[in-house]
C-alpha positions in Angstrom: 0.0 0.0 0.0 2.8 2.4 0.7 4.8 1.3 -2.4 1.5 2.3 -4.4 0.9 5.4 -2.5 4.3 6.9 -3.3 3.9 6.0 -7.2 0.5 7.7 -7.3 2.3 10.8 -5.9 5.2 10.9 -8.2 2.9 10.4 -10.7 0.6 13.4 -9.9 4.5 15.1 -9.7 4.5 14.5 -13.6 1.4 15.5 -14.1 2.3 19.0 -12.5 4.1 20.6 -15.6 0.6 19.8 -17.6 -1.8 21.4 -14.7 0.6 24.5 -15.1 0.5 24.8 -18.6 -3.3 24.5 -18.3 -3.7 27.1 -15.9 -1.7 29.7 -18.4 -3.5 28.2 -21.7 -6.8 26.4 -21.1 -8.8 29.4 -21.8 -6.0 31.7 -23.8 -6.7 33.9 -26.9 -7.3 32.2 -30.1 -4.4 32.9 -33.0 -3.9 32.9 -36.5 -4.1 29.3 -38.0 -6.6 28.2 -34.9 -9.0 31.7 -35.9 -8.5 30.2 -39.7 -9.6 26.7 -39.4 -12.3 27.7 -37.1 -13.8 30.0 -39.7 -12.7 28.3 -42.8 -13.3 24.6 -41.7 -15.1 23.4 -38.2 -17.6 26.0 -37.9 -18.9 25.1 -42.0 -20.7 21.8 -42.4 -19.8 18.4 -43.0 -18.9 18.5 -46.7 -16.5 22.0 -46.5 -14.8 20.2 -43.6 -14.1 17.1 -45.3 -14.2 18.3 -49.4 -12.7 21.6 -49.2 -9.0 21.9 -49.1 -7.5 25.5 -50.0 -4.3 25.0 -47.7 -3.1 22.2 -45.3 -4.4 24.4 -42.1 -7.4 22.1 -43.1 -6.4 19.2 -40.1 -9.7 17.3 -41.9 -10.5 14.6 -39.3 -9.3 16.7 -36.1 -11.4 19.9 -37.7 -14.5 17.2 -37.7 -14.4 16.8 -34.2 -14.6 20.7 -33.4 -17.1 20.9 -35.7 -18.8 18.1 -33.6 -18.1 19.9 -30.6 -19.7 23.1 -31.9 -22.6 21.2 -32.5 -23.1 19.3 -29.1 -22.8 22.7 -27.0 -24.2 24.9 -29.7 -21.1 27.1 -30.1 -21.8 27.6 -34.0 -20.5 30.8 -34.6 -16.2 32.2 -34.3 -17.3 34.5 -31.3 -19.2 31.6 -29.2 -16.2 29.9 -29.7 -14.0 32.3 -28.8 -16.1 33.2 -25.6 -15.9 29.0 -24.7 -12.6 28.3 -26.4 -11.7 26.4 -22.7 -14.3 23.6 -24.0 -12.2 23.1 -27.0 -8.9 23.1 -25.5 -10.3 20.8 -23.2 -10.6 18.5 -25.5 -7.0 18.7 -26.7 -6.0 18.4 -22.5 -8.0 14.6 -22.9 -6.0 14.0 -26.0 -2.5 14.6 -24.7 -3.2 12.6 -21.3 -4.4 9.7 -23.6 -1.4 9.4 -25.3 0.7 9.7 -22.0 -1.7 7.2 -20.7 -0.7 5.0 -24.0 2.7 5.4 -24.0 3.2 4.4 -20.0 1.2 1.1 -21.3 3.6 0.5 -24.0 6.7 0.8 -21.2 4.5 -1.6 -18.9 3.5 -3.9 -21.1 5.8 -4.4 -23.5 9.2 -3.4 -20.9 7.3 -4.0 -17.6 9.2 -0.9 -16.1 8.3 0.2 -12.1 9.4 3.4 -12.6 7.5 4.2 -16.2 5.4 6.5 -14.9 8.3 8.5 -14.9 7.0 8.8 -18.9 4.9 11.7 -17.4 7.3 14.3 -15.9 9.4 13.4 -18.9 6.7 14.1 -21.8 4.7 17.2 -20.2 8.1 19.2 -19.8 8.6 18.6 -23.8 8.8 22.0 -24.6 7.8 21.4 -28.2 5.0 18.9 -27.1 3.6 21.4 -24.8 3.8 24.2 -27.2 0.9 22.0 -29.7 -1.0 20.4 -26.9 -3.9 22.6 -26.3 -3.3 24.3 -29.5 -6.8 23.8 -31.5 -4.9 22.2 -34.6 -4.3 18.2 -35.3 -0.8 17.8 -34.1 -1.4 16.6 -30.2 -4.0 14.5 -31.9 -1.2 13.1 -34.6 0.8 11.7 -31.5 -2.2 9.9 -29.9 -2.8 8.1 -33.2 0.8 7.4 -33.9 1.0 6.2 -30.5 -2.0 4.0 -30.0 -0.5 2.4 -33.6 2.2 1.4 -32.2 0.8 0.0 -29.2 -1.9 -1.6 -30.3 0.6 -3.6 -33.1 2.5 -4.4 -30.3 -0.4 -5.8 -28.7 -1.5 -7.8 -31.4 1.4 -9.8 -32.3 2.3 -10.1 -28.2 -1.2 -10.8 -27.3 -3.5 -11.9 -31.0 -6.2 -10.1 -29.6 -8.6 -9.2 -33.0 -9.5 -5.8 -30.8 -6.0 -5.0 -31.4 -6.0 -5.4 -35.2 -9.4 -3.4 -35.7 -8.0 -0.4 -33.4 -4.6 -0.9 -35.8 -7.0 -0.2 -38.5 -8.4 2.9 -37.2 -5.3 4.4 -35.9 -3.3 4.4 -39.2 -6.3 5.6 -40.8 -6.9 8.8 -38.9 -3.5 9.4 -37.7 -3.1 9.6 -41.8 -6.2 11.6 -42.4 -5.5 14.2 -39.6 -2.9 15.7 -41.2 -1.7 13.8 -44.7 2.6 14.8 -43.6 2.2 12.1 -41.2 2.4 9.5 -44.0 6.4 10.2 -43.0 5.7 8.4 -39.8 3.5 5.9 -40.4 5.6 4.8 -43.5 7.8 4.5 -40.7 6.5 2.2 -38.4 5.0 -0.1 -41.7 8.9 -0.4 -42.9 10.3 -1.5 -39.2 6.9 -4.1 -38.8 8.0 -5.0 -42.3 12.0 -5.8 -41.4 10.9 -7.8 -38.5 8.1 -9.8 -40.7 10.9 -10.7 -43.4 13.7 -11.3 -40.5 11.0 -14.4 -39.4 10.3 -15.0 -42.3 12.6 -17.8 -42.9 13.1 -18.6 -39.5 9.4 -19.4 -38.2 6.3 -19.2 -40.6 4.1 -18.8 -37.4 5.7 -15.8 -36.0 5.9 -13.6 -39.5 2.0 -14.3 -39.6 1.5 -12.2 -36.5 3.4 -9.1 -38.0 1.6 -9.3 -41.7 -1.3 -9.0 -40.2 -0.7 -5.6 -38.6 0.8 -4.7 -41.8 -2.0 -5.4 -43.7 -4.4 -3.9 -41.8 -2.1 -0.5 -41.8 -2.2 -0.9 -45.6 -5.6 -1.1 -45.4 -6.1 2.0 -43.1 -4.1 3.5 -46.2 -6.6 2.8 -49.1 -9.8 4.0 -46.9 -8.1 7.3 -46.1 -6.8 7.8 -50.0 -10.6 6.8 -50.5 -11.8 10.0 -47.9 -9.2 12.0 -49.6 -10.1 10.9 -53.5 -12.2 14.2 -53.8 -9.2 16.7 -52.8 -6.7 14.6 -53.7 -5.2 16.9 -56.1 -5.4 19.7 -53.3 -3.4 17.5 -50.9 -0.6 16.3 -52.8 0.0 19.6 -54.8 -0.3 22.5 -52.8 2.5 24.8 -52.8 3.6 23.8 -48.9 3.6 20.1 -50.0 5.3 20.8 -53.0 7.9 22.8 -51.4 11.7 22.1 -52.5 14.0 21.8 -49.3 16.7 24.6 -48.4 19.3 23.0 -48.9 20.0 19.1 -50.2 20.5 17.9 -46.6 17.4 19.8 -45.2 15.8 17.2 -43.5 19.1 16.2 -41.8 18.9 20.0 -40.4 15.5 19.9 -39.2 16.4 16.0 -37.3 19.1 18.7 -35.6 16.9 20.7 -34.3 13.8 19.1 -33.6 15.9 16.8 -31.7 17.5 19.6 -29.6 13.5 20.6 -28.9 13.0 17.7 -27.4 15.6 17.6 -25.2 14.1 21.1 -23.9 17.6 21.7 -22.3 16.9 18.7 -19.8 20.6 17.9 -20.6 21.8 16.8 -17.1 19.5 14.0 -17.3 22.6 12.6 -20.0 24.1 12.0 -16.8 21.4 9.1 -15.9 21.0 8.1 -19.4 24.7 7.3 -20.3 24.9 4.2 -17.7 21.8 3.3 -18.5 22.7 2.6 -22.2 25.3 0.7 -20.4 22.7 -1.6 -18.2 19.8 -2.0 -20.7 22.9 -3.2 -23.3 23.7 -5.5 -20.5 20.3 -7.0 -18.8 17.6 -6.2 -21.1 16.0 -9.6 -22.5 15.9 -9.8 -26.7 11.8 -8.5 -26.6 13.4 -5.2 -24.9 15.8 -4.8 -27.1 13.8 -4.9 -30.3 10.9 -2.7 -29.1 13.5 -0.5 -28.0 14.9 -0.5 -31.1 11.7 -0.6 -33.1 11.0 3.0 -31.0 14.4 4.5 -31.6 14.8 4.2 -35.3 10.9 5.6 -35.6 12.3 8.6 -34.2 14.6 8.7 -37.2 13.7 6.9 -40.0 10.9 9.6 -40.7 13.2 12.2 -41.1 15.0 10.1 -43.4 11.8 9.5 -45.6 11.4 13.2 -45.7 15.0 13.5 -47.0 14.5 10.8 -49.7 11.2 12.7 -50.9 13.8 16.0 -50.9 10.6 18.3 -49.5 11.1 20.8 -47.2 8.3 20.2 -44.5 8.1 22.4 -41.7 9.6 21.1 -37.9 6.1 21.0 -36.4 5.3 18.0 -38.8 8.0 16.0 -36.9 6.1 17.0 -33.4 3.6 13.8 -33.2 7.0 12.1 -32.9 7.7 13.7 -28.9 6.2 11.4 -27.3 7.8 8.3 -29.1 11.3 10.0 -28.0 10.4 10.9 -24.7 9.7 6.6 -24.5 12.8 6.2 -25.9 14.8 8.4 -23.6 12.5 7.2 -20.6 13.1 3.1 -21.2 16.8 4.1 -20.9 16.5 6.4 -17.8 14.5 3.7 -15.8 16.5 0.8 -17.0 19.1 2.4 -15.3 17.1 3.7 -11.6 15.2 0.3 -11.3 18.8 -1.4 -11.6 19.1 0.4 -7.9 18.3 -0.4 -4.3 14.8 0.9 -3.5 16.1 3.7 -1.1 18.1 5.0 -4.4 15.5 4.5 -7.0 12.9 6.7 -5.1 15.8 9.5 -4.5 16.3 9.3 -8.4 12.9 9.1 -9.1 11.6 12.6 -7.3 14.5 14.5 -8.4 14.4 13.1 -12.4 10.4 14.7 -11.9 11.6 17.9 -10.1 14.7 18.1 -12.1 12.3 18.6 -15.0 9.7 20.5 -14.0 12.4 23.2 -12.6 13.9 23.0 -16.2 10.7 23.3 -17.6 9.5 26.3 -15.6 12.7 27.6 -16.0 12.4 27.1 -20.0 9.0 28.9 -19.8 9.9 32.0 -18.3 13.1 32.5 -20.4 11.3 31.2 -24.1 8.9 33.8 -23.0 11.2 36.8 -22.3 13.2 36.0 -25.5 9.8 35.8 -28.0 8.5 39.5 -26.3 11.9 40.8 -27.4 12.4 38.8 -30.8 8.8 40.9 -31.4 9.0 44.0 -30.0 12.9 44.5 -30.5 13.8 42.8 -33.3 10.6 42.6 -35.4 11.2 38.4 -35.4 8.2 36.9 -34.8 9.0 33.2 -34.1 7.4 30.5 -35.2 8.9 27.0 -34.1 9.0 24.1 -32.2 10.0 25.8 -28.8 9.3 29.4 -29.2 5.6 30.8 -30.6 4.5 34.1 -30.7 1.1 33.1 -29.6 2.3 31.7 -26.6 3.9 35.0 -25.3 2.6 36.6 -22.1 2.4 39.8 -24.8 -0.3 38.0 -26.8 -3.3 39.6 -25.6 -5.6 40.2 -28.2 -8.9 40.2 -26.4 -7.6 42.4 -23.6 -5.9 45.0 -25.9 -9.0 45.7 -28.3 -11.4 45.7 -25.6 -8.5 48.7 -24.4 -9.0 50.2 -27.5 -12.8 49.6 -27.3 -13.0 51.9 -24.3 -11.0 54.6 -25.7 -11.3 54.6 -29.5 -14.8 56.9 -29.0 -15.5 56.4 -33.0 -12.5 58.0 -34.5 -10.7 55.8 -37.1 -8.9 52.6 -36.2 -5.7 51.4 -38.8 -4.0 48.5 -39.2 -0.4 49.2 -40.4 1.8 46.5 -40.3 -0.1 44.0 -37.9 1.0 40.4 -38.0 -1.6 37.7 -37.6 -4.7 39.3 -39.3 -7.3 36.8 -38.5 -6.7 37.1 -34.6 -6.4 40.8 -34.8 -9.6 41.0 -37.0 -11.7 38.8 -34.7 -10.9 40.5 -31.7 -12.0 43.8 -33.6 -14.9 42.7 -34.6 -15.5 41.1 -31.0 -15.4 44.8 -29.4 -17.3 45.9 -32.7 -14.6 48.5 -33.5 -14.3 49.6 -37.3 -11.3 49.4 -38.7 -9.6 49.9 -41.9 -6.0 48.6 -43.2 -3.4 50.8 -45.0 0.0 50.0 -46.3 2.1 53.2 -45.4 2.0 55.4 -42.8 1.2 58.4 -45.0 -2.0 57.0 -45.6 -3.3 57.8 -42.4 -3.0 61.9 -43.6 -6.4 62.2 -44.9 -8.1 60.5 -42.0 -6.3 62.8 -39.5 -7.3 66.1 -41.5 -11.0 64.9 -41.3 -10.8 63.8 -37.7 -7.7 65.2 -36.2 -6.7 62.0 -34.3 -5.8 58.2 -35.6 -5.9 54.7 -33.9 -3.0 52.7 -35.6 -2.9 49.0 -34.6 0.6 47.6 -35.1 2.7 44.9 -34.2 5.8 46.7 -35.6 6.0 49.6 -32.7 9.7 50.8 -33.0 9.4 50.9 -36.7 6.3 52.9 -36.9 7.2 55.4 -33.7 10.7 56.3 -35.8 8.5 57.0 -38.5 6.5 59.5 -36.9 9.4 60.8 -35.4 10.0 62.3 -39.2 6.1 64.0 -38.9 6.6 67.5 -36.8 3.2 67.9 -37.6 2.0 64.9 -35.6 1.9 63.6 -32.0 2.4 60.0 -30.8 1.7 58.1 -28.0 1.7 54.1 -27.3 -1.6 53.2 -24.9 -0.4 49.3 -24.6 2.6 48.3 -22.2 6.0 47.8 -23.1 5.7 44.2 -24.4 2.6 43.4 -26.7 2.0 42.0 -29.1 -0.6 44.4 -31.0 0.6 47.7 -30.0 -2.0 50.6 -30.1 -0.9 54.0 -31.3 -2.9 57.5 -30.8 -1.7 59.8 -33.3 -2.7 62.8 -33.5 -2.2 66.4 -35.1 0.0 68.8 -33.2 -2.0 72.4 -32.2 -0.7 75.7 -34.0 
């Protein structure tokens, strides 16, 4: 009882990092692509959800469930949404403890680890999992499917339960028709089911059966989803993102680098943990361990090397459903090594490997934060990646600035001049009911300050616009939003003769 009370503590430990990422981001502005495929895809009917494809921010199958969503609490419209949007990130919170629920199954079952609940502390302070896992797009839903493949192949060919095989079915089939990119992934996991069914198959006709049977089914999920996708097909495969040449010849080589670098999310001292532990799971792991060990480690790669062979250049955040199969890899080694201990030593290890990471991960909050204010505000970088998003900044508040500009606008005109992330901007304005027009220069503003004699310009490029006023004797400037933010208001007006 005490053995089991202690894991259900470090457990909720692990869990920690998620409930604090929750209470910053459960309920948090909507941005650009999430404001996009609301409007564009989930809050449309069936057949625009599923049949119209303009750009791959259309996530089909994870775009049907919002749409279901909508439906079943009657949020059909982009502001009911917006005033609920907790519901819908909601959603994605049950999604990303799913696949930590699957991926601590996989180390049980299939490594019967003590300490894999350690999986927890380990996945929920991945930066870059974090970053997509209550963002309303089909990523965090990407890794449940990719995981539950893998664990429900696993189970098949361990176990020949028929479930198994069925849920096989479904999870290569939606994990393929969330986002069509993860076709890098599951090509993946088909090829290393496929090396083990031809390494048996001259060895034991009974044991190959049990892996081309998961590899059929896979197949299988394959052909339903090209069926779903016939009627866009030509949108999916040649759009300009998925047609995109690479960089540079070794492109996909670069992004391996630094996705791999995310996910290590500067937890580096843990190296010191996993180093022996290569060393003990070389040494007293059984065969099975070995080869779903190795089955996980070369799924981490062997995608990036499919992407290199197709020479596209797909962005980082299509290598993000892969997190949590890393975070298992590193994870089987780190426990290999603590459960090789005396118990006294492998609870020690345990609570500090959980409060080693969350510190890290708070720590790696607080600074990615700081640096994507001043990449913004400073800089004019607005970034976009696996670890740092401009939409996660503690500057991003779009609601709270145009209901600012709301209460002190009194009907004069509102600009945009070199805004960033439109749709956000323009929901929010709408949201407050402010008009608002968009210019391209500054000097356009002229004629709307000789009618009115004052200007509202909404910006996200505040140093470049204030040095440009600097140039107007004629005019006045003064900035209503604090230091850091993301949309900046402006009041301009005319100086008095």
């Amino acid at each position: 009882m005490k053995t089991k009370f202690i894991i259900y503590i470090l457990t909720l430990l692990g869990l920690v990092p998620l409930g604090f990422w929750c209470f910053y981001y459960i309920d948090y502005d909507l941005w650009y692509d999430e404001v996009y495929s609301l409007e564009e895809f989930a809050l449309q009917g069936f057949s625009t959800t599923m049949f119209y494809y303009p750009a791959p921010n259309n996530h089909i199958f994870y775009n049907l469930t919002s749409l279901i969503i909508s439906k079943v609490f009657g949020l059909r419209d982009i502001f009911s949404v917006e005033a609920h949007v907790y519901i819908f990130r909601s959603f994605q919170l049950v999604i990303s403890l799913l696949t930590a629920f699957f991926s601590v199954r996989i180390l049980k079952q299939f490594f019967g680890y003590k300490s894999s609940f350690l999986l927890y502390a380990i996945l929920f302070t991945t930066i870059p999992y974090m970053n997509f896992s209550l963002q309303l797009r089909g990523y965090n839903m990407s890794a449940l499917f990719l995981v539950m493949l893998v664990y429900y192949s696993w189970n098949y060919i361990s176990a020949k339960k028929t479930l198994s095989l069925f849920m096989v079915l479904i999870s290569s089939m939606l994990l393929l028709y969330t986002i069509p990119s993860n076709l890098y992934a599951l090509v993946a996991f088909w090829l290393i089911l496929f090396s083990s069914w031809f390494y048996y198959f001259k060895k034991s006709a009974t044991i190959s059966k049990f892996y081309l049977k998961p590899l059929t089914y896979i197949s299988i999920g394959v052909v339903l989803t090209f069926l779903l996708y016939l009627p866009i097909l030509e949108d999916v495969i040649f759009n300009k993102y998925s047609n995109s040449k690479p960089m540079t010849f070794l492109f996909s080589f670069y992004v391996l680098k630094i996705t791999s670098i995310g996910f290590f999310s500067n937890r580096f001292f843990l190296l010191l943990l996993f180093l022996p532990g290569i060393y003990v799971f070389y040494k007293k792991s059984s065969f099975n361990e070995k080869y779903y060990f190795l089955s996980l480690a070369a799924l981490c790669f062997l995608p990036f090397f499919l992407s290199f062979l197709h020479q596209k250049g797909p962005f980082p955040r299509v290598f993000v459903p892969l997190a949590p199969i890393f975070c298992m890899v590193f994870t089987i080694v780190l426990v290999k090594f603590i459960d090789s201990l005396a118990l006294y030593q492998t609870r020690i290890l345990q609570i500090l490997v959980s409060l080693y990471c969350a510190f890290v991960f708070i720590n790696e909050f607080d600074k990615n934060d700081t640096l994507i204010s001043k990449s913004m505000v400073e800089a004019n970088v607005e970034p976009q990646g696996l670890s740092r998003n401009f939409y996660l900044g503690s500057f991003y508040k779009q609601d709270e600035t145009m209901k600012l500009l709301g209460d002190v606008y009194k009907d004069y005109p509102v600009v945009k001049l070199y805004q960033r992330d439109k749709p956000s901007t323009d929901l929010y304005l709408r949201k407050y009911k402010i008009p608002f027009t968009e210019i391209d220069t500054l000097s356009d503003i002229s004629p709307k300050l000789k009618t009115y004699g004052k200007v509202y310009i909404l910006t996200s490029y505040k140093k470049n616009i204030l040095s440009e006023l600097k140039n107007c004797d004629s005019l006045e400037a003064s900035v209503l939003t604090p230091e850091y933010s993301f949309t900046n208001i402006i009041e301009v007006t005319t100086k008095a003769k």
